[in-house]
C-alpha positions in Angstrom: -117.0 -2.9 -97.7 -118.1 0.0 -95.1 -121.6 -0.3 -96.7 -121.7 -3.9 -95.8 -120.4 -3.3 -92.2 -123.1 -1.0 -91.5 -125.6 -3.4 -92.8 -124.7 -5.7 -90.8 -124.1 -4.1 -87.7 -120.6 -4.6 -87.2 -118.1 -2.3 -86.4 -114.1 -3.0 -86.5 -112.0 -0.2 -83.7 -108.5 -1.5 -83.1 -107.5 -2.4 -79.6 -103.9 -2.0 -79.7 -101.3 -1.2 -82.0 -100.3 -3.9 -84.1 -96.9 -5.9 -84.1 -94.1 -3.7 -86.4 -93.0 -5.9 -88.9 -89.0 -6.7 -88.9 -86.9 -4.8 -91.8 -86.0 -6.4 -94.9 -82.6 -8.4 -94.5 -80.9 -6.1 -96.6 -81.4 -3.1 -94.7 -80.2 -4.3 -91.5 -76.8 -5.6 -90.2 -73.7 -6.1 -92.2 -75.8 -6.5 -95.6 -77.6 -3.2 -94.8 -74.3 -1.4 -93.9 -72.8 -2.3 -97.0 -75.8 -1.6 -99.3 -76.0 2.0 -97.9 -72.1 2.4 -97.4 -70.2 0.7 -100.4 -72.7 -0.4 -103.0 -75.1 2.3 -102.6 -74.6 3.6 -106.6 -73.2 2.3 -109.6 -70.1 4.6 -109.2 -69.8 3.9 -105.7 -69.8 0.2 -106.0 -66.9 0.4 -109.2 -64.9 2.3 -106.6 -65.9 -0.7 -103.9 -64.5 -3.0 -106.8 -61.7 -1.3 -107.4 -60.3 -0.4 -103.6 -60.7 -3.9 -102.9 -58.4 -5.3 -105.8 -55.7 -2.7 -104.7 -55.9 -3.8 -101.2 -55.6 -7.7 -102.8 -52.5 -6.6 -104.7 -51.3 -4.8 -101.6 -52.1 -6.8 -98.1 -51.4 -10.4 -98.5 -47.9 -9.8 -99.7 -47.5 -7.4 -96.8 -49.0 -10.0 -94.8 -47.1 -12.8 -95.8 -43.7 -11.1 -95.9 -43.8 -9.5 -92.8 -45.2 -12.3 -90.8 -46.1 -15.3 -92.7 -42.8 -15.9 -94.2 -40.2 -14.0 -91.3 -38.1 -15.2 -89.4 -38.5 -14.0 -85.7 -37.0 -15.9 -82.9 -32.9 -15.0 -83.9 -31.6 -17.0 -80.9 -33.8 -20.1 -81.1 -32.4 -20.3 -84.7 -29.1 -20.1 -83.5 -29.4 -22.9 -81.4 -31.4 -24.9 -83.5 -28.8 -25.2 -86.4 -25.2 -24.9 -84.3 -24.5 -20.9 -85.6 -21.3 -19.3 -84.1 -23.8 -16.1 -83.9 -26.6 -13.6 -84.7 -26.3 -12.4 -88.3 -28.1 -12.7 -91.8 -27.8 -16.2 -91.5 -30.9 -16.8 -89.7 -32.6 -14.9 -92.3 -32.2 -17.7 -94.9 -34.3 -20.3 -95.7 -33.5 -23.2 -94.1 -32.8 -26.1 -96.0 -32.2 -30.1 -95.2 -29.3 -30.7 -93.0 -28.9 -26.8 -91.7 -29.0 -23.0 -92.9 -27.4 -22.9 -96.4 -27.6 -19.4 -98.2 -30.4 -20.9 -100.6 -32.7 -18.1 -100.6 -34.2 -15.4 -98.1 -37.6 -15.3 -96.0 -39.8 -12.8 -95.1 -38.9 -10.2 -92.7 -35.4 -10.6 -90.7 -36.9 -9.5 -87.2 -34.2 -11.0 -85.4 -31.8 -7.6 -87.4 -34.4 -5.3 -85.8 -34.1 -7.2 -82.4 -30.5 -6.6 -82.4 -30.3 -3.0 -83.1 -33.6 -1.9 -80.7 -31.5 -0.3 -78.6 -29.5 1.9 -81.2 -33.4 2.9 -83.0 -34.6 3.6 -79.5 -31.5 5.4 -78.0 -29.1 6.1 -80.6 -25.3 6.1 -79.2 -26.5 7.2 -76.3 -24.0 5.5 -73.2 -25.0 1.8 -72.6 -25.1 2.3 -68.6 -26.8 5.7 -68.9 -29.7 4.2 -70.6 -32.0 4.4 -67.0 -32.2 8.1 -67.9 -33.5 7.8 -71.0 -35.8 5.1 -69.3 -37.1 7.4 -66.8 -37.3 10.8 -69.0 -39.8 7.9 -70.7 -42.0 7.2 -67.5 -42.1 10.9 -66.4 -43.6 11.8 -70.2 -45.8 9.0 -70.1 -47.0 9.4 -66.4 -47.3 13.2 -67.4 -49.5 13.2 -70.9 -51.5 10.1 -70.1 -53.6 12.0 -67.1 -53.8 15.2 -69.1 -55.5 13.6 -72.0 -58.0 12.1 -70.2 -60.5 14.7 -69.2 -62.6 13.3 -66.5 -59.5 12.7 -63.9 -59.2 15.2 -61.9 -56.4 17.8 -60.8 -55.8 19.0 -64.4 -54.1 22.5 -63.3 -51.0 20.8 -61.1 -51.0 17.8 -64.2 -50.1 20.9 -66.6 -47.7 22.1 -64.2 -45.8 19.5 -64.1 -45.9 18.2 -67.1 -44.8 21.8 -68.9 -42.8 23.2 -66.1 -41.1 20.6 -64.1 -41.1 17.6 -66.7 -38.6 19.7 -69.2 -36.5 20.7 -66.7 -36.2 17.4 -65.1 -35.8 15.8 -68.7 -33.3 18.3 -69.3 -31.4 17.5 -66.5 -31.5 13.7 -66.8 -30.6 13.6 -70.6 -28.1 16.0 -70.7 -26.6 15.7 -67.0 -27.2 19.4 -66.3 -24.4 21.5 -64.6 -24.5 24.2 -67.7 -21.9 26.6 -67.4 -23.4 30.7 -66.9 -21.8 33.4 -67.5 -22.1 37.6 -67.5 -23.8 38.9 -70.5 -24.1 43.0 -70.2 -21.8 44.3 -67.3 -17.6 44.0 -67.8 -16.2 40.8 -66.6 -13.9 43.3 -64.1 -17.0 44.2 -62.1 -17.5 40.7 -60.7 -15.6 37.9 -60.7 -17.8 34.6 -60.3 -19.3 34.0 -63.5 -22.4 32.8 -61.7 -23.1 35.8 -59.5 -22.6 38.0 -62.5 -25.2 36.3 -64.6 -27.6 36.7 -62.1 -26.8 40.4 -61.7 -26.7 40.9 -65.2 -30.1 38.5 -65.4 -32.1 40.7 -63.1 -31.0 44.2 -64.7 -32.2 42.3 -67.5 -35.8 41.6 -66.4 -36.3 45.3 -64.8 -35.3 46.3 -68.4 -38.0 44.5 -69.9 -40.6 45.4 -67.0 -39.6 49.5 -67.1 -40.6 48.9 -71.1 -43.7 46.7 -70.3 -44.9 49.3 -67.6 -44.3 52.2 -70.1 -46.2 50.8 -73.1 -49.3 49.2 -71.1 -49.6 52.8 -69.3 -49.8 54.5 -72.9 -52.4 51.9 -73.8 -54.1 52.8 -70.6 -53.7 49.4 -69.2 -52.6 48.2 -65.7 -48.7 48.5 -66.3 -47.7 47.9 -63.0 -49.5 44.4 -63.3 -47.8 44.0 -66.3 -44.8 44.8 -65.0 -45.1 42.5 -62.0 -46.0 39.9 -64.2 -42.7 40.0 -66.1 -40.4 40.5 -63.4 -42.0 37.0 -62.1 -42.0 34.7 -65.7 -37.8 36.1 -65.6 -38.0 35.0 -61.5 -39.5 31.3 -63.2 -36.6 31.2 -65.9 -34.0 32.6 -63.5 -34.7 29.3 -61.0 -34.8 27.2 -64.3 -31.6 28.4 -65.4 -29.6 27.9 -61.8 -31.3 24.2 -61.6 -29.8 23.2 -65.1 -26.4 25.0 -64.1 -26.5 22.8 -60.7 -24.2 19.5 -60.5 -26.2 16.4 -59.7 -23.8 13.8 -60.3 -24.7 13.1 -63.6 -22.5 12.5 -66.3 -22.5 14.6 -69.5 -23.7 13.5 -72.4 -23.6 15.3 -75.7 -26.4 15.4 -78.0 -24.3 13.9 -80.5 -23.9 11.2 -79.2 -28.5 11.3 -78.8 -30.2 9.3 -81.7 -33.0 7.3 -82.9 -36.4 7.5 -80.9 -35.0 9.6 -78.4 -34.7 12.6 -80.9 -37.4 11.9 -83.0 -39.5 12.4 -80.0 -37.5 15.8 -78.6 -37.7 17.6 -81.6 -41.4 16.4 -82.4 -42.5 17.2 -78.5 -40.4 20.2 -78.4 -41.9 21.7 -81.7 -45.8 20.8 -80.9 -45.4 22.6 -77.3 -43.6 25.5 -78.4 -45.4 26.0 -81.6 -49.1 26.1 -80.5 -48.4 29.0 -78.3 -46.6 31.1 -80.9 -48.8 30.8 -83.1 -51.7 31.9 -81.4 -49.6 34.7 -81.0 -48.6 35.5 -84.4 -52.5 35.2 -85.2 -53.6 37.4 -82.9 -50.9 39.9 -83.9 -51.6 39.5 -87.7 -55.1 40.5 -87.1 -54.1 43.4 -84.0 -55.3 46.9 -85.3 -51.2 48.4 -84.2 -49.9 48.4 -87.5 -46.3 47.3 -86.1 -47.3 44.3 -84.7 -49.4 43.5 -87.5 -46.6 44.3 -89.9 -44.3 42.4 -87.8 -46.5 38.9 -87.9 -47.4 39.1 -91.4 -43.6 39.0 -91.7 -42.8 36.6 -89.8 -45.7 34.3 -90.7 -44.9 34.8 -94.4 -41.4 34.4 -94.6 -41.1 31.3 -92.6 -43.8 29.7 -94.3 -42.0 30.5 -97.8 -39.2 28.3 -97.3 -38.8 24.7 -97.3 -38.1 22.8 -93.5 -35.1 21.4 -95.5 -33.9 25.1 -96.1 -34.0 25.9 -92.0 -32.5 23.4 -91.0 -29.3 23.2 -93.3 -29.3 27.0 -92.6 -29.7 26.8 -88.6 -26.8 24.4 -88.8 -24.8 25.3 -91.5 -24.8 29.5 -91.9 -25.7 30.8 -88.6 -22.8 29.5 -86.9 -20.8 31.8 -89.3 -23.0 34.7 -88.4 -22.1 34.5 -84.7 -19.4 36.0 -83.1 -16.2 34.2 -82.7 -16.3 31.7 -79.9 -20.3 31.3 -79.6 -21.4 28.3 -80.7 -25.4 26.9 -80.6 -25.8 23.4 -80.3 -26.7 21.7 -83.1 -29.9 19.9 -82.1 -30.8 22.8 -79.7 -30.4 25.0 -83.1 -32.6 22.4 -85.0 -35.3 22.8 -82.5 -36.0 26.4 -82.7 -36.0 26.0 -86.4 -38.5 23.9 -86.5 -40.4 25.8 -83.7 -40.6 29.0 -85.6 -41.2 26.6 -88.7 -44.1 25.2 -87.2 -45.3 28.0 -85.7 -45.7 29.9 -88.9 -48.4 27.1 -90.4 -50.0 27.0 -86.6 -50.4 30.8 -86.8 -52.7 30.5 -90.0 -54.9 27.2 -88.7 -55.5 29.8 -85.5 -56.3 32.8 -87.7 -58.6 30.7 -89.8 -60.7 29.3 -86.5 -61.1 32.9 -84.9 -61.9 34.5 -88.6 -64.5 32.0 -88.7 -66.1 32.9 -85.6 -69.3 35.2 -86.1 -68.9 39.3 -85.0 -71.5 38.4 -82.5 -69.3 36.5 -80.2 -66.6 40.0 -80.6 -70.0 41.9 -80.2 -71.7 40.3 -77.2 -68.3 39.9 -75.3 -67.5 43.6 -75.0 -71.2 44.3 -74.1 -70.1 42.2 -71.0 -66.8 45.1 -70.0 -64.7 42.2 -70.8 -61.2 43.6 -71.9 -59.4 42.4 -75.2 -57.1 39.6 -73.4 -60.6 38.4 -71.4 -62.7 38.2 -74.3 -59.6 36.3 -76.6 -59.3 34.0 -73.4 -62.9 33.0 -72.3 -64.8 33.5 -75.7 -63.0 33.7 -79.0 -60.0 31.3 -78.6 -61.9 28.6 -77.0 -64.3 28.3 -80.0 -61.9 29.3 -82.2 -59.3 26.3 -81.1 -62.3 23.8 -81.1 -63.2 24.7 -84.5 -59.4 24.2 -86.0 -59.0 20.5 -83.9 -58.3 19.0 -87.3 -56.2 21.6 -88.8 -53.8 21.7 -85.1 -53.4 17.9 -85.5 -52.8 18.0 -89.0 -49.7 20.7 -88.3 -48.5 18.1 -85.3 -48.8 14.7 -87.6 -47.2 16.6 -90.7 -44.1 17.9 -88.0 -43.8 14.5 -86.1 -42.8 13.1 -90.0 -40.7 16.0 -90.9 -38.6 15.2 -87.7 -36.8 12.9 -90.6 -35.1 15.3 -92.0 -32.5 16.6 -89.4 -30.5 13.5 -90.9 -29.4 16.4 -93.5 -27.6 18.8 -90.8 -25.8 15.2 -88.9 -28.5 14.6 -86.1 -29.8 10.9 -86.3 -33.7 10.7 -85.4 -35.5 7.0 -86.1 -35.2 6.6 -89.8 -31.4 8.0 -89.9 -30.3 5.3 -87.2 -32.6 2.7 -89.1 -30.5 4.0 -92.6 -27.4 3.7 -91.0 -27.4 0.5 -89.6 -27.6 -0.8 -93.1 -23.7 -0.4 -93.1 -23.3 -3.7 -90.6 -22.3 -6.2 -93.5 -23.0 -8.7 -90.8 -27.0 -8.3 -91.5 -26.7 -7.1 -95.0 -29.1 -8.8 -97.0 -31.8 -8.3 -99.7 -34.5 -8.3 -96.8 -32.9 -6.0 -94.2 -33.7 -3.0 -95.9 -37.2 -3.6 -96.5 -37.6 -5.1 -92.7 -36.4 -1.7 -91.5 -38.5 0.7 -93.4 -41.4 -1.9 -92.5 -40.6 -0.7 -89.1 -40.0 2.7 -89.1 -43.4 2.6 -91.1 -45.2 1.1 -87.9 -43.9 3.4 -85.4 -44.3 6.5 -87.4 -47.9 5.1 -88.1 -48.7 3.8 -84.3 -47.6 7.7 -83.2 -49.6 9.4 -86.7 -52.6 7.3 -85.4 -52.8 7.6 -82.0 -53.1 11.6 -82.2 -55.6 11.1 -85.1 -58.0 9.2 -82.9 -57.3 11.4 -80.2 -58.3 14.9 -82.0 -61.5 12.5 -83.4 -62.3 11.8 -80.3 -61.8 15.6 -78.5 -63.9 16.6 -81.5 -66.7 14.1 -80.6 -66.5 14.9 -76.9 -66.4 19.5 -77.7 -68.9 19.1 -80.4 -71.8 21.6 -79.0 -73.5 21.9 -82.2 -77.0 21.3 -82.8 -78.2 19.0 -85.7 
């Protein structure tokens, strides 16, 4: 062919590129995505086969019990065949002439209807519900801001939303006016219990600032900083403690009276706050070069992390009381919640330890070539990485805590599922169905709440990911 060109005279140069041809079908769109993503391989396509006859045995019976088949509007029902009321009634399949107890439908959501209010608030009072409301709002209001990381005013949203928010809550739920009283000097040296708290309070703090000042000046450390700095976080809880012990007008409610959602979500809230802190904390003591405060986190990481939830909680409510001297009594769900804030803080510690271990020793290296002391460097270099790295391990610890909430049922406190369990006892909605139409329930909130932080920590992931591929 060139032989001929040249005998010919003719010369072929291209012009311009020519037109790219379109992909093969199967490469492209939902065909390609499936060729490359389920049926890619021989074993991957018998585990395509087989994940999609388990979700045939699984989803349409779901499906058509749960919505196909249930009965939903209670009161239309009611007035649609004459009923005196709302009961298992409307859960039956209706038959010719009116509701005869012939069979059962799907779902009874008309029974979840009914109790909302007890799953939501528990036996919390009726006409106190607007405080649960607004405790609601303020959280909502609070977290929704700070999650979202281009609005702006980030510092005064974490203020209020772990300063003033669980005072506030406090307050509202529990209708504040705690009683204080003198802890260290004789009750003959002042007689109003209030001024003698304080007294006693501030001899307190100094206490604590004296032995800061002492041990940061053997370190060779600025201990009157220190010292200054302690005096003002017992200032902060000092105000905290006078606000809760002021009367607003509110009436008291016991936390035994608290249930359902309202728990689930204290205990779970209350356990991720206080447990992230702690247990950066215990990691950076279990790998501090002082032998006691390494000694003291290994400890204290190992021990809790040796027993069962289950076990902390039945002895926070059960054998510590008898431990106490006679007349001091914990409440019970303020005693549940710092067992399951040590709990968790035990498992947090080791997710930290594992994100800063990971970190090379030229980040250690590079940050005290900069004069940066150890506090400065763990602040602005190491924990930052550290924290990004572990995103999936600290969401993992908040999911697996936000489902063990369930088991405070065991020391008396009723979270979700126990008010969900105990409503089975009505014999007005007892029926084959209620039971499952509960748990199908408490299975969609505990997953709406298990998901939403999922896609969250995907999506801070995503968004801190500075790697380079």
């Amino acid at each position: 062919m060139p032989n001929s060109i040249a005998q010919n005279g003719v010369a072929y140069v291209r012009k311009e590129m020519s037109v790219d041809m379109p992909p093969p079908a199967t490469e492209v769109g939902v065909i390609g995505w499936m060729r490359k993503n389920l049926f890619s391989s021989i074993p991957y396509t018998i585990l395509t086969l087989a994940s999609i006859y388990v979700l045939w045995l699984i989803i349409p019976p779901l499906l058509k019990f749960g919505i196909f088949d249930a009965a939903w509007n209670g009161q239309a029902l009611v007035t649609e065949y004459g009923l005196d009321r709302l009961d298992r009634q409307i859960c039956t399949t209706p038959e010719q002439g009116g509701i005869q107890a012939s069979g059962w439908m799907g779902a009874c959501w008309p029974y979840i209807g009914a109790y909302l209010n007890q799953f939501i608030y528990g036996r919390y009072p009726v006409d106190q519900y607007w405080r649960v409301n607004i405790v609601y709002a303020m959280f909502v209001l609070g977290l929704v801001p700070m999650l979202i990381p281009s609005l702006p005013f980030k510092r005064e949203n974490a203020i209020f939303l772990f300063v003033i928010f669980p005072v506030a809550a406090f307050v509202l739920l529990t209708g504040g006016h705690i009683e204080l009283s003198g802890f260290l000097l004789p009750d003959s040296w002042m007689a109003p219990s209030l001024g003698k708290f304080v007294v006693d309070f501030a001899l307190l703090a100094f206490a604590f600032a004296a032995i800061v000042f002492l041990v940061a000046k053997g370190a060779e450390s600025n201990g009157m900083k220190a010292a200054i700095g302690v005096i003002a976080f017992f200032a902060v809880v000092l105000i905290v403690l006078l606000i809760c012990s002021t009367n607003f007008g509110l009436e008291h409610v016991e936390t035994e009276l608290w249930g359902g959602l309202l728990v689930t979500l204290v205990i779970a809230i209350t356990g991720i706050v206080a447990s992230l802190p702690l247990g950066i904390l215990l990691a950076l003591g279990r790998r501090s070069q002082m032998p006691v405060v390494k000694l003291f986190s290994v400890i204290f990481i190992e021990f809790w992390r040796g027993i069962p939830l289950i076990t902390v909680l039945f002895m926070s409510s059960v054998m510590l009381p008898l431990f106490l001297p006679e007349g001091v009594t914990f409440d019970k769900l303020l005693r549940a919640l710092i067992g399951v804030a040590l709990f968790s803080a035990a498992y947090m510690a080791e997710v930290v330890r594992g994100g800063i271990q990971a970190l090379p020793k030229g980040q250690y290296e590079g940050a005290m070539a900069l004069g940066l002391s150890y506090w400065q460097m763990m602040r602005m270099i190491i924990l930052p990485q550290a924290l990004k790295l572990v995103i999936p391990g600290i969401v993992n610890s908040f999911i697996a805590l936000f489902k063990d909430t369930t088991l405070v049922l065991i020391i008396g406190l009723f979270d979700f599922l126990g008010q969900i369990q105990s409503s089975y006892s009505d014999s007005s909605w007892a029926s084959p169905v209620q039971s499952l139409t509960g748990y199908l329930f408490a299975a969609c909130v505990y997953w709406f709440f298990c998901f939403s932080m999922s896609r969250y920590s995907i999506f801070m992931e995503r968004r801190l990911d500075t790697g380079h591929r």
